[in-house]
PAPA-743479 format. One record per atom (N, C-alpha, C): residue in three letters; x, y, z. Coordinates in pm, whole numbers, padded with zeros to 5 digits, always signed. Layout:
N
ALAXYZ
...
//
This chain:
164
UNK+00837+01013-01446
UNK+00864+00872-01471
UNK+00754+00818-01560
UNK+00755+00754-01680
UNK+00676+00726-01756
UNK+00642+00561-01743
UNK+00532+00496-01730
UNK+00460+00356-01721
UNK+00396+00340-01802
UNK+00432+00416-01970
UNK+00358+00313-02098
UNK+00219+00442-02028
UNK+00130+00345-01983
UNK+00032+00431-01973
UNK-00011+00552-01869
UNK-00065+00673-01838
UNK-00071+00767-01776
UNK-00193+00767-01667
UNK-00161+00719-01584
UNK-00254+00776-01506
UNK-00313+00889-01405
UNK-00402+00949-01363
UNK-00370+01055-01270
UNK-00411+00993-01107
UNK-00291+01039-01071
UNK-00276+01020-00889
UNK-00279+01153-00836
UNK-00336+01168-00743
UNK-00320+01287-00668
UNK-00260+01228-00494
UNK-00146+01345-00467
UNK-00104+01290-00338
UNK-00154+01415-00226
UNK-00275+01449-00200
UNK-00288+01520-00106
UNK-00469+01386-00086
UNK-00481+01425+00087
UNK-00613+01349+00112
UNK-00728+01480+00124
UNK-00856+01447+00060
UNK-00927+01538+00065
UNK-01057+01535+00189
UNK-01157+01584+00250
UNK-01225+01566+00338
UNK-01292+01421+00254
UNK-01361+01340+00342
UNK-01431+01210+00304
UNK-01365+01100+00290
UNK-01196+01131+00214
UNK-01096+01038+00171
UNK-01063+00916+00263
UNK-01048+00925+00372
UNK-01009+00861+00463
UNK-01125+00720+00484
UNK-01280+00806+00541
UNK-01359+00719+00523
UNK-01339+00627+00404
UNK-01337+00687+00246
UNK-01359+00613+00136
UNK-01264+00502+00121
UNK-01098+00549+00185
UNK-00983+00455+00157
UNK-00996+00365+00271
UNK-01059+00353+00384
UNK-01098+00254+00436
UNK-01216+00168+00400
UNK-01308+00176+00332
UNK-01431+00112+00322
UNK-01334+00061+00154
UNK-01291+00118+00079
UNK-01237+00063-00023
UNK-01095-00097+00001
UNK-01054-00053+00081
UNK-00954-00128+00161
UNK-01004-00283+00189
UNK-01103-00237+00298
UNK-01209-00347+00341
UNK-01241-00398+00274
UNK-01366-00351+00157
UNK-01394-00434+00037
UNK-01286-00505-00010
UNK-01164-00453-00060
UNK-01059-00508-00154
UNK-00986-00632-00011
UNK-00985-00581+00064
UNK-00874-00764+00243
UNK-01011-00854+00227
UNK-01145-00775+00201
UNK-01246-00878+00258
UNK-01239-00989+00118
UNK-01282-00938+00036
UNK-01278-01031-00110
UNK-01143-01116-00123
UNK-01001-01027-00078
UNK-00919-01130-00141
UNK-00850-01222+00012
UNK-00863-01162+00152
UNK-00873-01260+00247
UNK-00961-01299+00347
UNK-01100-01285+00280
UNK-01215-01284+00400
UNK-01227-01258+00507
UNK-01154-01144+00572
UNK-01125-01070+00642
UNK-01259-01039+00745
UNK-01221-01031+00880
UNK-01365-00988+00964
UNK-01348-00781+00988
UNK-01416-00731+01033
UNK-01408-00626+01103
UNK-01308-00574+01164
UNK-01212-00661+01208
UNK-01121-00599+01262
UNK-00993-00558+01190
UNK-01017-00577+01096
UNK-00909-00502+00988
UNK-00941-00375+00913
UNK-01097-00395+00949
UNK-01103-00228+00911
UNK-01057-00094+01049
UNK-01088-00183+01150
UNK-01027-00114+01242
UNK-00883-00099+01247
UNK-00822-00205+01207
UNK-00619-00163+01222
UNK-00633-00030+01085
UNK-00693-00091+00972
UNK-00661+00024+00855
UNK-00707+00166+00918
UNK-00799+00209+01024
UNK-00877+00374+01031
UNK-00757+00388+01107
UNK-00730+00280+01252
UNK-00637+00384+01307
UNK-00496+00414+01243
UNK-00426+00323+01152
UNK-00325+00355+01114
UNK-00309+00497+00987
UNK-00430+00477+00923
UNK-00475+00561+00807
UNK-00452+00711+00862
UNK-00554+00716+01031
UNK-00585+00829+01132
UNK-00449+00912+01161
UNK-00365+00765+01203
UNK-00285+00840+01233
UNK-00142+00929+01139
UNK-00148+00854+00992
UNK-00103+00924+00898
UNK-00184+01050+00855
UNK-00278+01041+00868
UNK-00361+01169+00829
UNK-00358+01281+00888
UNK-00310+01259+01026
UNK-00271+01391+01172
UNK-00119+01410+01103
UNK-00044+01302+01058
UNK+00091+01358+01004
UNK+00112+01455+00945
UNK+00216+01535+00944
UNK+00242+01671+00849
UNK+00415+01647+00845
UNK+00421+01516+00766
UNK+00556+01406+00789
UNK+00586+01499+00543
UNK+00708+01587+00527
UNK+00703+01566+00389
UNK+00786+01440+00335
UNK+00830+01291+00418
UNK+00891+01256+00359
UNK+00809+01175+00395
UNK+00689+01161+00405
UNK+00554+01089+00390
UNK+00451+01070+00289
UNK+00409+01005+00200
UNK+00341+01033+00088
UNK+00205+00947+00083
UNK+00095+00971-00008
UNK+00011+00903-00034
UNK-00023+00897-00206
UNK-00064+00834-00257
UNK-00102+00812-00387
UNK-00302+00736-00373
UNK-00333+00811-00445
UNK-00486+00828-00468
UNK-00538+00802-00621
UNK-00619+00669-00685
UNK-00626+00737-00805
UNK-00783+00706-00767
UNK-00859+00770-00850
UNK-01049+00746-00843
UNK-01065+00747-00996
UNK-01181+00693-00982
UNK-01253+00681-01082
UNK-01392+00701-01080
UNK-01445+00832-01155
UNK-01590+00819-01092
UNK-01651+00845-00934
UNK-01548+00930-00880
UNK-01567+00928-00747
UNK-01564+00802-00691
UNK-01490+00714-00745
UNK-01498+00552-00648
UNK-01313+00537-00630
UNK-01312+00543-00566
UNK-01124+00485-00528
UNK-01128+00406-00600
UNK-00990+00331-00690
UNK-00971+00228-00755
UNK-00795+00210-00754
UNK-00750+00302-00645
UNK-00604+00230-00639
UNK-00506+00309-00512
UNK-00463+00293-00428
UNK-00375+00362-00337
UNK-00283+00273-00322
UNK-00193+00384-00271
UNK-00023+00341-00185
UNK-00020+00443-00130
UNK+00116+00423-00022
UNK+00162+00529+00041
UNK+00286+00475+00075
UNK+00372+00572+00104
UNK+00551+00594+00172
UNK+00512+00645+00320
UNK+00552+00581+00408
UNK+00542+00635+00543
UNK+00642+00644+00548
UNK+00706+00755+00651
UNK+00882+00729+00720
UNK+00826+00661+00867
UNK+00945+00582+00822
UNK+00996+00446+00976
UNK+01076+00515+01071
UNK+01155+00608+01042
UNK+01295+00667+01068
UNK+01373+00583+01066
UNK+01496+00683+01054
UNK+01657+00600+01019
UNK+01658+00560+00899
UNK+01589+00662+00822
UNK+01592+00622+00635
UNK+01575+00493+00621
UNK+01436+00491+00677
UNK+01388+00394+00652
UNK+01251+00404+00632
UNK+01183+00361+00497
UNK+01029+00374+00474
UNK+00938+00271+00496
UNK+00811+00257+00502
UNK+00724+00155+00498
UNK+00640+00192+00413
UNK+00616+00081+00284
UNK+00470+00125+00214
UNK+00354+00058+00268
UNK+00259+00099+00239
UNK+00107+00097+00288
UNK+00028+00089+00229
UNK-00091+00052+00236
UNK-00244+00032+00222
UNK-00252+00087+00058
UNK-00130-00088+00011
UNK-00129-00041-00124
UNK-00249-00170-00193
UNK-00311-00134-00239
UNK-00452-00227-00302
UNK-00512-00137-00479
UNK-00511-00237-00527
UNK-00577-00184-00647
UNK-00740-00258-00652
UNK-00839-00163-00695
UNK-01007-00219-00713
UNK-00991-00394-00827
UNK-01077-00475-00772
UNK-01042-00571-00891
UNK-01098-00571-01005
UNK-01202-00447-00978
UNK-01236-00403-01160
UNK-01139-00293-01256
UNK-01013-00306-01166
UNK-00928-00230-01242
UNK-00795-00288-01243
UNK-00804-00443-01212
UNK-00717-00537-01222
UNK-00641-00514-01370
UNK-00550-00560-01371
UNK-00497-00603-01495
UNK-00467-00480-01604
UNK-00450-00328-01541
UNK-00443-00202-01622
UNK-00299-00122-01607
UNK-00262-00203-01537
UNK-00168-00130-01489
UNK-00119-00003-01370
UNK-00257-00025-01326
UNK-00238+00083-01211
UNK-00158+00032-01073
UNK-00149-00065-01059
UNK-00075-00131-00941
UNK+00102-00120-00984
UNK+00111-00171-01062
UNK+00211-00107-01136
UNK+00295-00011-01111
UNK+00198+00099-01162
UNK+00244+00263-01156
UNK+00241+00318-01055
UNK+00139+00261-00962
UNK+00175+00293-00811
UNK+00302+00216-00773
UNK+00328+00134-00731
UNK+00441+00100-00692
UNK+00534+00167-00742
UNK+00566+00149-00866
UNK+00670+00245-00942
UNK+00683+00413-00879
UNK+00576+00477-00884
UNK+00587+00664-00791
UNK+00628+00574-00685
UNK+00592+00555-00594
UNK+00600+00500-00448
UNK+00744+00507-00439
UNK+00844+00357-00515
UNK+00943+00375-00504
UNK+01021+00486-00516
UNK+00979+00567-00667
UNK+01106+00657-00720
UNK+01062+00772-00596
UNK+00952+00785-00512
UNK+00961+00854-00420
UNK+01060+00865-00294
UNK+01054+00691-00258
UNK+01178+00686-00144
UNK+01302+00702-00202
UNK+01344+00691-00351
UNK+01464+00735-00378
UNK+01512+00857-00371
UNK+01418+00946-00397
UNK+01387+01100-00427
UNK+01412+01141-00233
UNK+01399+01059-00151
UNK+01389+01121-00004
UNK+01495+01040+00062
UNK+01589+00982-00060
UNK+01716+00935+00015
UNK+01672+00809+00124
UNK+01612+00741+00092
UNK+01571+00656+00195
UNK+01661+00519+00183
UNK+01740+00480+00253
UNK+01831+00381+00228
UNK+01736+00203+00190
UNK+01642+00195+00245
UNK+01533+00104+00310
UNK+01414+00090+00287
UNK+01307+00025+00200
UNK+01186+00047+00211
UNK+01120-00119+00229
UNK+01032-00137+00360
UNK+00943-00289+00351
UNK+00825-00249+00334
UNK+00767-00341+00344
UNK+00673-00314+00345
UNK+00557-00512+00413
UNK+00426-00496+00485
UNK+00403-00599+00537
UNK+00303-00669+00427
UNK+00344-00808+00361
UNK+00179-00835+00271
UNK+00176-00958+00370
UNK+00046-01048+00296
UNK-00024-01167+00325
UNK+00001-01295+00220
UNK+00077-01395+00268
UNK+00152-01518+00194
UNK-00077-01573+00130
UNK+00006-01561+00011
UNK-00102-01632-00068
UNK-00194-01515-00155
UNK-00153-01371-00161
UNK-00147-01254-00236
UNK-00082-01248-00353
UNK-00089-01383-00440
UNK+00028-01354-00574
UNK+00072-01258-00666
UNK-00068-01225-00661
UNK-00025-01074-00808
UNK+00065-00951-00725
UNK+00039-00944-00589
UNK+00077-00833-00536
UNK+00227-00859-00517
UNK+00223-01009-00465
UNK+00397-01128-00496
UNK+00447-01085-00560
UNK+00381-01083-00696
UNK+00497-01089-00780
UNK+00510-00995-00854
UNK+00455-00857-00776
UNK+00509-00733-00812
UNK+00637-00688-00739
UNK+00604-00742-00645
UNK+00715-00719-00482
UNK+00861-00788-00538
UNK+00821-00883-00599
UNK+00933-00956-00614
UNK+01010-00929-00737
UNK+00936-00867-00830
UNK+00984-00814-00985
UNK+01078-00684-00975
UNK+01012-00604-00848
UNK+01053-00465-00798
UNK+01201-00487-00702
UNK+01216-00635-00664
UNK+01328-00658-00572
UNK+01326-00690-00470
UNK+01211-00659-00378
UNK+01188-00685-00278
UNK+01206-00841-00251
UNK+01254-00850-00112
UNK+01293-00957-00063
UNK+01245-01049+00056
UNK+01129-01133+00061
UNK+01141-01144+00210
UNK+01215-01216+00329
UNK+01163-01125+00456
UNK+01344-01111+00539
UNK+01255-01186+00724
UNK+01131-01165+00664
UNK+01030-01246+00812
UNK+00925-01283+00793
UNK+00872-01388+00822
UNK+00734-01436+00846
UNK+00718-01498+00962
UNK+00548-01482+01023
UNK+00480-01507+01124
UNK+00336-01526+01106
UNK+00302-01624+01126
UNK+00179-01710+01134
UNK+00096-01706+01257
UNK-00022-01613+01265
UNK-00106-01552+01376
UNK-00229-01612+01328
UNK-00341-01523+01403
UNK-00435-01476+01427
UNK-00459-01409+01369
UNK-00532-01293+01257
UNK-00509-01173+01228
UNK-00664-01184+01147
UNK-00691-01037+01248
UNK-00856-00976+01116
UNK-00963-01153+01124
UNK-00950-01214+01187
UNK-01070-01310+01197
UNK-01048-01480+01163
UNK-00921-01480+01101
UNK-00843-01601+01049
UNK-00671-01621+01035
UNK-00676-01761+01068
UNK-00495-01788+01059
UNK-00416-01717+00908
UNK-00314-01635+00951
UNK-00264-01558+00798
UNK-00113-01570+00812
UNK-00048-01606+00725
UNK+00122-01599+00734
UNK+00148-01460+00675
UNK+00183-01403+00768
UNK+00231-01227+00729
UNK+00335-01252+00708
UNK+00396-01171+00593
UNK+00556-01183+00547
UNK+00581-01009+00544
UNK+00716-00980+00597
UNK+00777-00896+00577
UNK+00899-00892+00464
UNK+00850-00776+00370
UNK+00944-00790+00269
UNK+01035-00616+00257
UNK+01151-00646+00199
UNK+01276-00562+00236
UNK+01301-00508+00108
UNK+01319-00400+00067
UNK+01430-00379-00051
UNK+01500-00231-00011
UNK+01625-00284-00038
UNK+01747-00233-00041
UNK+01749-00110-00097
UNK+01792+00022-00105
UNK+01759+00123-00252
UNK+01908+00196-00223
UNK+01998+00157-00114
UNK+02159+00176-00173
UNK+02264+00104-00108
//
């Protein structure tokens, strides 16, 4: 699938990765929702427990730069052909390149590629650029709920897209 420009992703996690895509994570919720500690804790265990997976209709996307992370996603299976993407964040010194983009883009043509009828995925109301990728791509949102979450009041939206 071609995005104008090429980047390299690798979808396997290597030893250290996990640590790095959490502390990268953190940096990227803390800057754009001032996020406390406890969101680095939901990201290890959920990360943890994809990482024990040996799921192939499970995926991750990795790009670095310099040995520094600067962009992930992932396809989890929900079951019932149904996917969830994930701990999709681009670095904000690599804003505006197109790598958020091109991740989303593999991501999807991945759940198409695994027959997945379904893919949501959960963001944070007041995330625009990530908005209005979600929303360019089709995605729809189908729930929101206004909590508590990671240290401050957040309207979580669940968003839906259809893929047959």
């Amino acid at each position: 699938m071609s995005h104008g420009k090429v980047f390299q992703f690798r979808n396997e996690l290597r030893a250290g990765d996990i640590v790095r895509i959490i502390s990268f994570h953190t940096t990227v919720a803390h800057k754009e929702l001032e996020s406390d500690c406890s969101f680095e804790a939901y990201i290890a265990e959920n990360l943890g427990r994809f990482a024990r997976e040996d799921n192939p209709r499970s995926r991750i996307w990795i790009t670095d730069d310099d040995q520094e992370i600067i962009g992930t996603i992932a396809v989890v299976d929900a079951g019932d052909a149904v996917a969830q993407l994930r701990w999709f964040a681009v670095h904000p010194r690599a804003a505006g390149k197109g790598i958020g983009k091109a991740l989303l883009a593999e991501a999807l043509e991945f759940c198409r590629q695994q027959r997945y009828r379904e893919v949501f995925l959960w963001t944070v109301k007041g995330l625009e650029i990530a908005r209005a990728m979600y929303d360019k791509s089709g995605f729809r949102v189908v729930e929101e709920n206004t909590h508590k979450a990671w240290g401050k009041i957040l309207t979580e939206q669940k968003m839906t897209l259809h893929l047959v």
